[in-house]
Each structure stands twice: as structure tokens, then as C-alpha cells.
C-alpha positions in Angstrom: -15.0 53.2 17.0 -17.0 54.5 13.9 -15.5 53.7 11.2 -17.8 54.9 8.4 -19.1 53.9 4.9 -15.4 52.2 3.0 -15.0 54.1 0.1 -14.6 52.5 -3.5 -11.0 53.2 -3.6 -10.0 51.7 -0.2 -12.2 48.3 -1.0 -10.3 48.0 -4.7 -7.1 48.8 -3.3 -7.1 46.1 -0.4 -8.7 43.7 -3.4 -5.4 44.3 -5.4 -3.1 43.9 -2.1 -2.0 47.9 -2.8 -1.3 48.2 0.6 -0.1 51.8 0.7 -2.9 53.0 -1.0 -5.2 51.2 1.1 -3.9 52.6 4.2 -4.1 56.0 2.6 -7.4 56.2 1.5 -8.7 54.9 4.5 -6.8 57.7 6.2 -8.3 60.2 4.4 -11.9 58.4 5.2 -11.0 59.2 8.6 -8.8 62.3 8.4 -10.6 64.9 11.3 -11.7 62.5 13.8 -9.3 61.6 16.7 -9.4 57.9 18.5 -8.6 57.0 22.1 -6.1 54.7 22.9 -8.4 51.8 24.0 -10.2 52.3 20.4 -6.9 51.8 18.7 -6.3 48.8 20.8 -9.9 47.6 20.2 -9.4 47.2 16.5 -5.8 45.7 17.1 -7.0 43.6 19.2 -9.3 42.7 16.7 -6.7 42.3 13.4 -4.3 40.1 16.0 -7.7 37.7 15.8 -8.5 37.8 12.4 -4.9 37.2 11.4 -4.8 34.3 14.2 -7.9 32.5 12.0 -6.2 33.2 8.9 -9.3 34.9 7.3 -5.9 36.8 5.6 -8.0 39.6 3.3 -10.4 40.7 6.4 -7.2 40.5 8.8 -5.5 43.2 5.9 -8.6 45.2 5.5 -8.4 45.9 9.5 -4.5 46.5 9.6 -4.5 48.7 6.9 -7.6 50.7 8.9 -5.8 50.4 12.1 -2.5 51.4 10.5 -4.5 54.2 8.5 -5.1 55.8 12.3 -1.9 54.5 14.0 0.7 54.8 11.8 3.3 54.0 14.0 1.5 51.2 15.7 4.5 48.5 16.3 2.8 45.4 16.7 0.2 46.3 14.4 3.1 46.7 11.7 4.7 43.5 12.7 1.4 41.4 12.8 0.4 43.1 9.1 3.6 41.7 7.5 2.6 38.4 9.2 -1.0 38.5 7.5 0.9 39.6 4.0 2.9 36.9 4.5 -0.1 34.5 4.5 -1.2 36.0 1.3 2.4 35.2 -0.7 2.9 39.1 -0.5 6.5 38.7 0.6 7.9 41.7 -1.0 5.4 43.7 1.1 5.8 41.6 4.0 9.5 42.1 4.3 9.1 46.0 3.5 6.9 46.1 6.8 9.1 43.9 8.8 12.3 46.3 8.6 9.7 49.3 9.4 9.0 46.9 12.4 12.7 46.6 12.8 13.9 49.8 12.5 11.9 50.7 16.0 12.7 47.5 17.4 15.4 45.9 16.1 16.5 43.4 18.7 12.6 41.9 18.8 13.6 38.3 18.9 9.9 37.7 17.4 10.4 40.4 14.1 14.1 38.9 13.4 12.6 35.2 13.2 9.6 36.1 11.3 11.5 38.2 9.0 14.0 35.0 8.6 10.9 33.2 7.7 10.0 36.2 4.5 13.3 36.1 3.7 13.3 31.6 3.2 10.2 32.3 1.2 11.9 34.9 -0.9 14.4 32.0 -1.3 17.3 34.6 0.2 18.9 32.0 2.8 21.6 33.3 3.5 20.3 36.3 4.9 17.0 33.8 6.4 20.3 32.1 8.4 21.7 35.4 9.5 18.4 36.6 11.0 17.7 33.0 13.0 21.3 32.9 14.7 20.6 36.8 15.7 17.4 35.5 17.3 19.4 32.2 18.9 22.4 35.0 20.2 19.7 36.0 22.4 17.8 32.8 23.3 19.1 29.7 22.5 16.5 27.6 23.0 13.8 29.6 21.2 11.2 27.2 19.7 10.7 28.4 16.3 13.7 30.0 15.3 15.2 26.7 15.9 12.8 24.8 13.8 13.2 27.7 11.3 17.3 27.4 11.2 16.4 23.3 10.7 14.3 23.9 7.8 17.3 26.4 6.6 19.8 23.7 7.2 17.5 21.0 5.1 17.7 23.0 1.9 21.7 23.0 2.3 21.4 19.4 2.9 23.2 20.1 5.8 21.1 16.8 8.0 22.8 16.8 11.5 22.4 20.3 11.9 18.7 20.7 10.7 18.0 17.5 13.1 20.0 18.9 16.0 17.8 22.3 15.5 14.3 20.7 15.0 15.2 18.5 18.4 16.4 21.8 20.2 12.9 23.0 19.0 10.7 20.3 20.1 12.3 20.5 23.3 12.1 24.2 24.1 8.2 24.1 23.0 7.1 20.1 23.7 3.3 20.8 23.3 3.6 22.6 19.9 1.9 20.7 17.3 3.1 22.4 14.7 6.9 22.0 15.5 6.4 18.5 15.9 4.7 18.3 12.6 7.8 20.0 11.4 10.1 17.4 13.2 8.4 14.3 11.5 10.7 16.1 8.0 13.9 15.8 10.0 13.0 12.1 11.8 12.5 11.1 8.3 15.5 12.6 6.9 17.8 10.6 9.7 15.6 7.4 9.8 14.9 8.3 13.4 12.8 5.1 13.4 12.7 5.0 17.7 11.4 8.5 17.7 9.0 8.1 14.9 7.2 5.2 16.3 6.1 7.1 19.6 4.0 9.7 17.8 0.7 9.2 16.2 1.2 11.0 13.3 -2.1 10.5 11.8 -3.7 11.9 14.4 -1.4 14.8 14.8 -1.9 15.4 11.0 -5.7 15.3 11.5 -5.8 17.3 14.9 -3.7 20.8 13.1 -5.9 23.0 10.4 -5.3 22.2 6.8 -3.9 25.4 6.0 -0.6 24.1 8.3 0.3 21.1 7.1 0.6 20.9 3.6 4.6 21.4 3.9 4.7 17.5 5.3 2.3 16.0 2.6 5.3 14.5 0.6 6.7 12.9 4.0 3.0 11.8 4.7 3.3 9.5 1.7 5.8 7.5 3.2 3.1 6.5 6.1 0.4 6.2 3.7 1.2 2.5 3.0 -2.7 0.5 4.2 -5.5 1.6 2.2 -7.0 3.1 5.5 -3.7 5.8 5.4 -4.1 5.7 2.2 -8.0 7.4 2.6 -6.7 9.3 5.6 -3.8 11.6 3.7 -6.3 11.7 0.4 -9.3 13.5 3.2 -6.1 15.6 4.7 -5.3 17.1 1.1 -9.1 17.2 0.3 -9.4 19.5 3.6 -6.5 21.8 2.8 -7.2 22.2 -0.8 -10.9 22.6 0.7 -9.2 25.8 2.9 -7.5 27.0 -0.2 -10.6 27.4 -2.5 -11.9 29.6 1.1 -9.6 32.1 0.7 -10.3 32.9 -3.0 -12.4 35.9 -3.6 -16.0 35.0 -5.1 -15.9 37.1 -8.1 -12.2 35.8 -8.9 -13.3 32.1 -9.1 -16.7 33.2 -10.4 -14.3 34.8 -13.4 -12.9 31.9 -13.7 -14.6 29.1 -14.1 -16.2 31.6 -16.9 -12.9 31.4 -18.6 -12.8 29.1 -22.0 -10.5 27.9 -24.6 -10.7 30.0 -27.8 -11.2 27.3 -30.2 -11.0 30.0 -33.1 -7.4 30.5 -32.1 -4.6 27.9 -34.1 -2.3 28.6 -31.0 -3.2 26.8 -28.0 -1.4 28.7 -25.0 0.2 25.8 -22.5 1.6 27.1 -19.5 3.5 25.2 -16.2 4.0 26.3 -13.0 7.1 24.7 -11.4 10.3 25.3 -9.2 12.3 23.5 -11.7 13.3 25.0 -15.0 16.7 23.8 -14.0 18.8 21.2 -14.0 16.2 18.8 -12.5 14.4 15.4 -13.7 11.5 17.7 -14.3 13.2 19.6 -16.7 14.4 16.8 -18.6 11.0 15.4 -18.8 9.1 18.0 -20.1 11.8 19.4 -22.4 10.9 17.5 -25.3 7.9 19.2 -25.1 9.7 22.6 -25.8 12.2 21.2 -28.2 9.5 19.0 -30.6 6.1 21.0 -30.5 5.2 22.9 -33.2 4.9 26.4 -32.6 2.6 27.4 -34.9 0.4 25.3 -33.0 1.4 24.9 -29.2 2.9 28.6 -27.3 4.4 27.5 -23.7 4.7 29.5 -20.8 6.8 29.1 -17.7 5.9 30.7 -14.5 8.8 29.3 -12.2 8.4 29.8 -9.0 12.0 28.9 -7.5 15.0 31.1 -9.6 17.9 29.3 -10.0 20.3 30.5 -12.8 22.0 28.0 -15.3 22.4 26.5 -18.8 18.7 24.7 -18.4 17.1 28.0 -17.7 18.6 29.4 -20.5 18.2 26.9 -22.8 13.8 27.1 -21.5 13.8 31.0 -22.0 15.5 30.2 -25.7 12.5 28.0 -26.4 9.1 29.2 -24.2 7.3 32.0 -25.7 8.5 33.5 -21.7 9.5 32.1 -18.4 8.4 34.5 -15.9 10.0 34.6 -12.3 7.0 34.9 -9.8 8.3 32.6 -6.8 7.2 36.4 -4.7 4.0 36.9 -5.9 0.9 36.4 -4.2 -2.0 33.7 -5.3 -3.6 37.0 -6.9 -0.4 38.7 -8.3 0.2 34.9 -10.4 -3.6 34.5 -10.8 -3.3 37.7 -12.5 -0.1 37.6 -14.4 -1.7 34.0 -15.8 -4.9 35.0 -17.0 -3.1 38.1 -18.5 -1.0 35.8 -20.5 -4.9 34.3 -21.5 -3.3 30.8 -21.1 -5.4 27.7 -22.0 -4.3 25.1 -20.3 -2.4 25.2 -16.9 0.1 22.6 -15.4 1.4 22.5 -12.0 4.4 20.7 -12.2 5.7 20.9 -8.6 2.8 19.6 -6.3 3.9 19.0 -2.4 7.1 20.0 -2.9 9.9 22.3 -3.0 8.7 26.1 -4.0 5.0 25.2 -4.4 2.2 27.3 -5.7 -0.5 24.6 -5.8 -2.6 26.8 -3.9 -3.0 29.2 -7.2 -4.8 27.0 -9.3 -7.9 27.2 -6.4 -8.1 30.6 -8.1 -8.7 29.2 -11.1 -6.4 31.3 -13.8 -6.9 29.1 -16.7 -9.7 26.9 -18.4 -8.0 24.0 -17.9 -6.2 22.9 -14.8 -3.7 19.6 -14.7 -1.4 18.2 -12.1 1.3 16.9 -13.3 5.0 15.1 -12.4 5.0 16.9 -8.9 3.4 15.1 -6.5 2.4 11.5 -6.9 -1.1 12.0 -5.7 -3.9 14.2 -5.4 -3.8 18.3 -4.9 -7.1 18.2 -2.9 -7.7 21.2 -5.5 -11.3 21.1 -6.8 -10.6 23.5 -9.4 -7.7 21.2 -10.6 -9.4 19.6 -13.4 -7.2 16.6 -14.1 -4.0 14.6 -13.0 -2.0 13.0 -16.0 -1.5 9.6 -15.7 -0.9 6.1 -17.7 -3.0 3.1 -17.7 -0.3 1.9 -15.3 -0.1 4.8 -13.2 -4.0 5.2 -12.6 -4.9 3.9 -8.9 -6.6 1.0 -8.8 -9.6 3.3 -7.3 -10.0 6.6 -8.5 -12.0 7.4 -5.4 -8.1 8.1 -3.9 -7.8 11.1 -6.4 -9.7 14.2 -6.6 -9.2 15.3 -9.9 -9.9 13.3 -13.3 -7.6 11.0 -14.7 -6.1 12.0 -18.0 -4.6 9.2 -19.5 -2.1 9.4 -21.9 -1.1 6.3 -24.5 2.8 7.0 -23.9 4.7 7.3 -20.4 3.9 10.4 -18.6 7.5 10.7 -18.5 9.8 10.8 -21.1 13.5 10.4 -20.0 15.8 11.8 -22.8 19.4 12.8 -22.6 21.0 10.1 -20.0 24.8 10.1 -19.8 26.2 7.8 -22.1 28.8 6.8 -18.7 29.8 2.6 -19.8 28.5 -0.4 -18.5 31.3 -2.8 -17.0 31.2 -5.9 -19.0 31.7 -8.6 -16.0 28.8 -8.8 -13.5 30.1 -6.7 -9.8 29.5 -10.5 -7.9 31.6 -11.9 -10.4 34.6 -9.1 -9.8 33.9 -9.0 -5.3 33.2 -12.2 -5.1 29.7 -11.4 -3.0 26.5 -10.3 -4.5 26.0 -6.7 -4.1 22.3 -5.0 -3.8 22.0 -1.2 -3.8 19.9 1.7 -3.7 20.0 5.6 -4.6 16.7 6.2 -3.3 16.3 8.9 -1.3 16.5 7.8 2.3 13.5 9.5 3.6 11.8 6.8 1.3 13.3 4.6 4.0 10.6 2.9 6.5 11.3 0.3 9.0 9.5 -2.7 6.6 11.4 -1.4 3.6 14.5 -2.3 5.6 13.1 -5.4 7.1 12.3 -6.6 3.4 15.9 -5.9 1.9 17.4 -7.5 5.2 15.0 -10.6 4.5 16.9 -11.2 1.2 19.9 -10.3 2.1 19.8 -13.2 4.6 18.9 -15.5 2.3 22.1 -14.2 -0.1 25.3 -15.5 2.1 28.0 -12.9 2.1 26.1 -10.2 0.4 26.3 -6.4 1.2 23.9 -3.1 0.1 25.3 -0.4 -1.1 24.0 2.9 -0.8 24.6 5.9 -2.5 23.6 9.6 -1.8 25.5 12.9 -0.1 23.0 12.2 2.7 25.2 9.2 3.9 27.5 12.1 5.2 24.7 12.2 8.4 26.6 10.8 10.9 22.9 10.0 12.4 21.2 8.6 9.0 24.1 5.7 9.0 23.7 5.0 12.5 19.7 5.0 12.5 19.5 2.9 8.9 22.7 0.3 10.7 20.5 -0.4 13.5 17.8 -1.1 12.1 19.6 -3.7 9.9 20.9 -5.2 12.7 17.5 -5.7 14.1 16.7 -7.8 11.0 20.5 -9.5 12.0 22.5 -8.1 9.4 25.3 -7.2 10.6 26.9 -3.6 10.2 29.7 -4.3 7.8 27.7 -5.8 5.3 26.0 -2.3 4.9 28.5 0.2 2.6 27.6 3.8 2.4 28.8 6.1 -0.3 28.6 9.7 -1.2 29.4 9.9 -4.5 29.7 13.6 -4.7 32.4 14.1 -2.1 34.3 11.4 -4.3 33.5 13.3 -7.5 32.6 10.3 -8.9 29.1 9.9 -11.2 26.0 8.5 -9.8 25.6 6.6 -12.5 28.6 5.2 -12.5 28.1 3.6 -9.2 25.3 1.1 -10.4 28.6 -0.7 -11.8 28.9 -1.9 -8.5 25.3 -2.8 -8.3 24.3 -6.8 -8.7 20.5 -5.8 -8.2 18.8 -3.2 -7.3 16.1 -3.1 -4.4 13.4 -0.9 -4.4 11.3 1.6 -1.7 8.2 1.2 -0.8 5.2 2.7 -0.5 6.8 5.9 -2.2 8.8 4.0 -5.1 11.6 5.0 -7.5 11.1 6.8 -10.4 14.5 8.4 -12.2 16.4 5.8 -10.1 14.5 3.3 -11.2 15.7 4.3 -14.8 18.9 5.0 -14.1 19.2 1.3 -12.5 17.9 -0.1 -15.7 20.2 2.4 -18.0 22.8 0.8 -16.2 22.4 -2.5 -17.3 20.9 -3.5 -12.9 17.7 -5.2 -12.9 15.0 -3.8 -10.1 12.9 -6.0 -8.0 9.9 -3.7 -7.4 6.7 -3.9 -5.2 3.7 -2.3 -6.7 0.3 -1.6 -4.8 -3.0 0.5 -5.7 -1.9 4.1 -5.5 -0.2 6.5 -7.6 3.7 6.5 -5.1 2.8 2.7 -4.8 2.9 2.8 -8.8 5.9 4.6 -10.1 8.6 2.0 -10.5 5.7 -0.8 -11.3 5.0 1.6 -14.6 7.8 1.9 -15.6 8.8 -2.1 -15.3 5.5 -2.4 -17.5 6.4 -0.4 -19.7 9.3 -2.0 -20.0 7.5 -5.5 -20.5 9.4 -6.4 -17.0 6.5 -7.7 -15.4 8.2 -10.7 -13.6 10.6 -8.0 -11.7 7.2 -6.4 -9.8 5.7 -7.9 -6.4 2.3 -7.7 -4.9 3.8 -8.9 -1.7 6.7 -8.5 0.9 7.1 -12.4 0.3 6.6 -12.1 -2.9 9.4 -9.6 -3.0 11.2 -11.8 -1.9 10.8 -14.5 -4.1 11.5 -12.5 -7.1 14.5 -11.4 -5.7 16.2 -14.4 -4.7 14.9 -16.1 -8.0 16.5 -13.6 -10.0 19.9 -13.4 -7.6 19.5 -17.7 -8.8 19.5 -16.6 -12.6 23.0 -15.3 -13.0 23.2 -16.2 -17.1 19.5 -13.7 -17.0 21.5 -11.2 -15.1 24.4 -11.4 -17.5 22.2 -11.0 -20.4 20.1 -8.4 -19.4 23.2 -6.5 -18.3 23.7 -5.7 -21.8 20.4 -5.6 -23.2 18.5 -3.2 -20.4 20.0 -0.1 -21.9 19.1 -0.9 -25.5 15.7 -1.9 -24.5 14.7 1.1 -22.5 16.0 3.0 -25.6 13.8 1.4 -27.7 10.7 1.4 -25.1 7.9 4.4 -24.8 10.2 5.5 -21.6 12.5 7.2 -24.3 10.2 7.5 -27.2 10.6 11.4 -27.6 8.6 11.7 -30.8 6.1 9.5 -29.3 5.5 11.1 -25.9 5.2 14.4 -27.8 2.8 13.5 -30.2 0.7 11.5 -27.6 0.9 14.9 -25.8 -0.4 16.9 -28.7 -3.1 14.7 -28.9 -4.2 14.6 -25.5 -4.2 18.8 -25.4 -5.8 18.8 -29.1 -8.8 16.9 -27.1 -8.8 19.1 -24.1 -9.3 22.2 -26.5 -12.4 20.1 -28.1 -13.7 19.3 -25.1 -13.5 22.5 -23.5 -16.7 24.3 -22.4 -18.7 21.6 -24.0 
């Protein structure tokens, strides 16, 4: 098929993702001549490949050509909002999912991947709706069923989402992707038999990057050796590799041209997270909004998951704007930052829910920082720096792709705890038994984690853990995390499980009934690590030589704590058996924790916003040098 010299307007408009116009102009390139059906199918054929190898803006360029001279060409419709939704265009994407739809409209293919636009959008209700229509049809289709677990994940919902993912493993076994997917909801259950019978690493290393950033934060967990450790840090390095690959030249060319105006007083901060909301990220960056001076610092916040409530309001009171761009492509926020002529960019969310890492391969802003997210590397190359402590920093930056900033505070700054009391007489003293505990996530959970705890624990006659989350509600979590004590020989009703929630009862308050709490490892505590000390319960911590090895170690250094942190699972041990010994230390420090961390840099608000001043006020200075 000829298809002529592209004229200006049809290049620029695919360049901008104006997708309508694109299609129109090329139309009109082509308006007169008349194409066989095999040509048509020729360049489908063609755009089904491109999108297949993701090369997403020369996959749109040929759908909007083929759409330009098929209009009504169903799969090519479908398969275009597939390709926008690579590029973050969901909007688009979902407008040319219901065109698909509206000709087809019990495709079992066009409901799941419009369930799939709709999750992105963050609508999921509507996401749910459109993977039980598919599941009506076919119950055992593969990816609707690993899409309805992911659904059922975000409403916490843990039996379900593992029942789904298993349905969907099982109705597609040789689908690497869906059992990437599936190592989420092993973790989230503690599926510990199923998870040793997969080589993850080389599952991980075996898919393209572009596929398997979702499963970086479970990754961590595994990354415990200093070989897994160098295996996940070359898996980022790839997929922020693939990232930078799909930036337009003359965007990145632009800039890295981009500098800091040092002429300017007002240096223009801006953060890119999913959590101006009531979140621990919120609270640790909003001294930063509350103390800064404005005359001198202007922040920005590009949020990229909505979520409506006092904390959002009290950010948009405070930021010069927080803008809502959770459906805007890489470009579309590239764009809306650079408008905003920012000067120094955070991403706040890393790895994790509503990420928009990807962006800052585009570079929008002179200075690029990671930040609280994701304890670890973004692979990004354009992401100039990762904000750290002198306890934080791996023991070899070699495992980090950016710089390390180092800051002479905490990276954190933990204001605003809830003043809930400390019970004066120590729980063993009240039960009669020593009780450990632990409000760690579970997914945090790995088989030597338990096999540590259950090593004090024997040593400790009569005690019991208890643990603490909404998860325990997982009829399969409790039954996965019992067995695996009892493989360690202790025994199931020594293990109490609590969902403080259902109880309406405050987390915090539950550390009353805490003796000592035990830490995860390799990914470690961080605001329950705090919280544990707020309360007046001492941690027993293991630290090793990367940034999740480091989190709880920090902040027990910071805290001058150093005797509570191993560098061994014996030692672990030691310290926690020594300190279960010292009941007149526990007593003491049951009172004194709270005022100590009060006094410490952990809650130093002035001080972590003026060492923050300082460490941007060198940035500006060494900017463009």
C-alpha cells in the first residue's frame, strides 16, 4: 500500500497523542485513493506487531493510518486503545474501547481490557463490573481472573484476589506473566509451599522489563543475599533502561537542556505521588508545606491517585496547586511539569501504588529525586538522586543507580502521632506470659523471618505473638503463617491474630499488649517501627547493606538504640532474649521511649525542614555547573 509523504500536521498531531486529528489528517493524505481488503489487513497486520513489541508511538502512527482508511475497522479500534493504553492515554483508550464495544459488545477480550482502562482510571467499581461480565461467559478466562484478583487486592479483599489469581494460573499454566502476577497474591497469603516451587528470579529475568515493574516491591522481599540483591538492582536498571526507549529524542534532548534559574528567589519544588492523603507519606512531607518559607520555596503536587479528604484539602490550602493527573500520559505530565517550569522534581511513590516513575525518564525538570517511595533504586537514569541518611546509604552504592543525597536529619520526619496512653505495668506483668508482636505487613513475611521469631519464642516459655492487621481476616494468611510456626514447633495457640479495625479499636493502642516487638526482614519496618517505640515497646531489629535492609536500623540509630540492631539471625537472637532478661530496662524504657523519640531528629520538625532547605539551596548552586 502507498502511503505517501506524512504531512507536518499528521506527524505533530501523533507527537501530541491528538489522536482524532491524527486520523483525520492522515485521511485527507489519502482521501481519493481506494485500498483492497488484503492492503487494509496488511497494515493491521502490521500495527497488531508493532503494538505486540510495545514500540507504542510507531504502533499509534500505523493505527491511526489504518483507522484513517478503515474507519470502522473492529480490531484495529480495539488493538489502538490497547496501544493508548501503553502510552498512559487512558481517557482515549477507554473512549475507543466503547466504540469497540458498541459493535461488539459481548467481546469477552474488549470487556476485560476495558476493566483493565477503567483500574487505571482508578474507577473499580465499574473495572469489577466489566470482569464478572467477562467471567458470566467464561469462568475460567485467564486474565480476567487475574484482573478481578488485582481488583480484589486494592479492597483488601485477600481470599478472593488469591482464589482469582489461582483460577488464573490454572486456566493459562504457561503464562509468565500471570504467574508473575500470582507471586503478589502468594505473598499476600504467605503461600510459602507454593512459593518455594517457582524460580522467581529466573521468571523475573526471563519476561521484558516493561512487564514487571508492578512486582518490584514484592521482589524486595526475595532480595535478601547480595547476589538477589544485584539481580533485582539489574531488573530495575533494565526496565528503567526500556523506559528512557520510549521517550522521544528531542523530549529528553529538551530536557536535559532544562536548568535552575538561579536569578529567580523562588525555587519551584514539585512531587509526584499517590498520596496527598491520609498516608505516612503525607505526614512526612507535610512539614515541608507547613514550615517553608514561601517567599523562598513554591511546591507543587502532581498526585497521581485522587482520593478526597481533610489531608488533601489541607495540601491544596498550602501548595501553590495540587494537580490531579493519575490519567495523563508520560507526555501529557511531562508537559503539564515543565509548564509549571519546576526546579526540582520528587517522586514520592516509587514501585508502588499509582506510580508514575516512568515520567521522570522524560526528564520534566532539572533536577530529578527519588524519594520515601520505594526503598531502592528507580533504574531511572535521568533520576538524578535518591535522598538518603548516613544510615540509610547502602553499604555499596554500586546497588543504586542514582546519587546519594544525604541529608544531616532523618529523611523522615514523623509529626502529629496520636497522643493514645501508655499502660503503666509492663503486658507480661498483667498475662502473666511475655507477649511479642508485629504490625508489619504480612507480605514482609518470609519463611526465615518466621523461623527467627519462632527461635526466640522457644527460648521464652509460655510466650505468644501477636499480630495485628485487617489482613488476619484471610482465612488462608492465618493458616499459611500457623503452619509455618509449627514447623519451627510452636504450637498454634501461642499465635493470636487481631484485626483491630473490625474491633474499632486503635492500632496504636494495641502495642499495650506488646512486651517486645520483632522485626521483618529483609524489607524492615518503618512507621511501625515508630509507632512500636511511640508506644513505649522496644524493637529488636536486623540490619544488613541495602536501603529495605536499613529502615528500622536508621531509625534505632537515630535513636542512639544501637544495642536493639542485629547483623545476624543469631545475633537476633541474642539481643532479643537479652533484652526479654532485662525486665527493670524494659520497665524504664516503657516510659522514656516516647519522650526520647520526641526529643530525637525522628521528630525534629524545625530541624528536618531546615536540613531540607539546605540540601535544595545546594542543589540550585550546583545546578548546571
Amino acid at each position: 500500500m502507498q502511503q505517501g509523504n506524512q504531512p507536518n500536521g499528521a506527524a505533530e498531531a501523533v507527537k501530541q497523542g491528538l489522536w482524532d486529528e491524527a486520523i483525520q489528517r492522515f485521511s485527507e493524505l489519502t482521501r481519493g485513493q481506494s485500498f483492497s481488503r488484503q492492503e487494509i489487513n496488511q497494515l493491521f497486520i502490521k500495527a497488531a506487531k508493532e503494538a505486540e513489541a510495545y514500540r507504542n508511538l510507531s504502533s499509534a502512527e500505523l493505527h491511526c493510518r489504518l483507522l484513517a482508511i478503515a474507519p470502522n475497522h473492529s480490531e484495529g479500534i480495539r488493538n489502538f486503545s490497547v496501544v493508548l493504553k501503553r502510552l498512559g492515554d487512558y481517557t482515549n483508550a477507554e473512549k475507543y474501547l466503547r466504540r469497540y464495544l458498541s459493535r461488539r459488545p459481548s467481546c469477552i477480550h474488549g470487556l476485560n481490557s476495558l476493566g483493565t482502562v477503567l483500574s487505571d482510571m482508578g474507577r473499580h467499581p465499574e473495572a469489577v463490573e466489566a470482569y464478572e461480565r467477562v467471567l458470566v461467559q467464561n469462568p475460567d478466562h485467564a486474565p480476567a481472573n487475574a484482573n478481578l484478583a488485582n481488583e480484589y487486592h486494592l479492597m483488601a479483599n485477600i481470599d478472593k484476589a488469591y482464589e482469582h489469581s489461582c483460577r488464573a494460573v490454572a486456566g493459562d499454566p504457561t503464562s509468565d506473566n500471570l504467574w508473575l502476577g500470582h507471586l503478589t497474591h502468594l505473598r499476600r497469603v504467605c503461600d510459602y509451599a507454593r512459593l518455594r516451587r517457582i524460580d522467581w528470579w529466573k521468571l523475573l529475568e526471563k519476561l521484558p522489563p516493561e512487564s514487571i515493574s508492578s512486582t518490584f516491591l514484592q521482589t524486595l522481599v526475595l532480595a535478601e543475599e547480595r547476589d538477589e540483591q544485584d539481580r533485582l538492582r539489574s531488573l530495575i536498571n533494565s526496565w528503567g533502561d526500556s523506559k528512557k526507549s520510549e521517550v522521544n529524542d528531542r523530549y529528553l534532548k529538551e530536557g536535559r537542556e532544562l536548568v535552575i534559574d538561579k536569578t529567580q528567589t523562588n525555587l519551584k519544588i514539585g512531587f509526584v505521588s499517590a498520596d496527598f492523603c491520609n498516608h505516612s507519606v503525607a505526614r512526612f512531607i507535610w512539614p515541608l508545606f507547613e514550615r517553608l518559607d514561601r517567599d523562598e520555596f513554591s511546591l507543587f503536587g502532581y498526585c497521581t491517585y485522587t482520593v478526597r479528604d481533610e489531608w488533601r484539602d489541607k495540601f491544596e490550602e498550602r501548595a501553590e496547586s495540587i494537580k490531579d493527573v493519575a490519567e495523563m500520559s508520560p507526555l501529557e505530565l511531562c508537559n503539564l511539569i515543565r509548564a509549571d517550569r519546576i526546579d526540582i522534581l520528587f517522586d514520592l511513590t516509587g514501585f508502588t501504588r499509582g506510580s508514575r516513575t516512568q515520567v521522570f525518564a522524560w526528564r520534566p525538570a532539572p533536577v530529578q529525586i527519588s524519594w520515601l517511595g520505594f526503598p531502592g533504586t528507580t533504574g531511572i537514569e535521568e533520576m538524578d538522586y535518591i535522598l538518603l541518611d548516613k544510615y540509610l546509604k547502602p553499604k555499596d552504592e554500586g546497588l543504586i543507580r542514582e546519587k546519594p543525597l544525604l541529608t544531616n536529619a532523618s529523611t523522615v520526619c514523623f509529626s502529629g502521632i496520636d497522643e493514645i496512653p501508655i499502660t503503666e505495668i509492663l503486658p507480661e506483668e498483667v498475662r502473666g506470659y511475655f507477649t511479642f508482636g508485629s504490625l508489619n505487613n504480612p507480605y514482609k513475611f518470609t519463611e526465615r523471618t518466621i523461623a527467627r521469631w519462632a527461635r526466640v519464642m522457644e527460648n521464652v516459655e509460655n510466650s505468644k505473638i501477636l499480630l495485628v492487621r485487617r489482613e488476619y481476616e484471610s482465612y488462608y494468611l492465618r493458616k499459611n503463617i500457623t503452619d509455618m510456626f509449627g514447623e519451627f514447633g510452636v504450637s498454634s495457640e501461642r499465635i493470636v491474630y487481631y484485626n483491630n479495625r473490625k474491633a474499632g479499636r486503635h492500632y496504636l493502642d494495641c502495642y499495650n499488649e506488646v512486651d517486645m516487638s520483632l522485626d521483618t526482614y529483609p524489607v524492615t519496618g518503618g512507621t511501625t517501627t515508630i509507632d512500636a517505640l511511640w508506644m513505649g515497646v522496644p524493637v529488636i531489629a536486623l540490619e544488613g547493606t541495602n536501603i529495605h535492609q536499613r529502615v528500622s536500623s536508621s531509625i534505632l540509630r537515630h535513636m542512639k538504640l544501637d544495642s536493639w540492631i542485629a547483623e545476624s539471625d543469631q545475633d537476633f537472637i541474642i539481643k532479643a532474649l537479652d533484652l526479654c532478661n532485662d525486665r527493670e530496662l524494659r520497665r524504664v524504657k516503657r516510659q522514656q521511649l516516647r519522650v526520647e523519640l520526641q526529643e530525637s531528629v525522628l521528630c525534629n520538625t524545625e530541624q528536618f525542614c531546615k536540613e531540607f532547605a539546605a540540601t535544595m539551596r545546594s542543589l540550585k548552586e550546583k545546578s548546571n555547573k
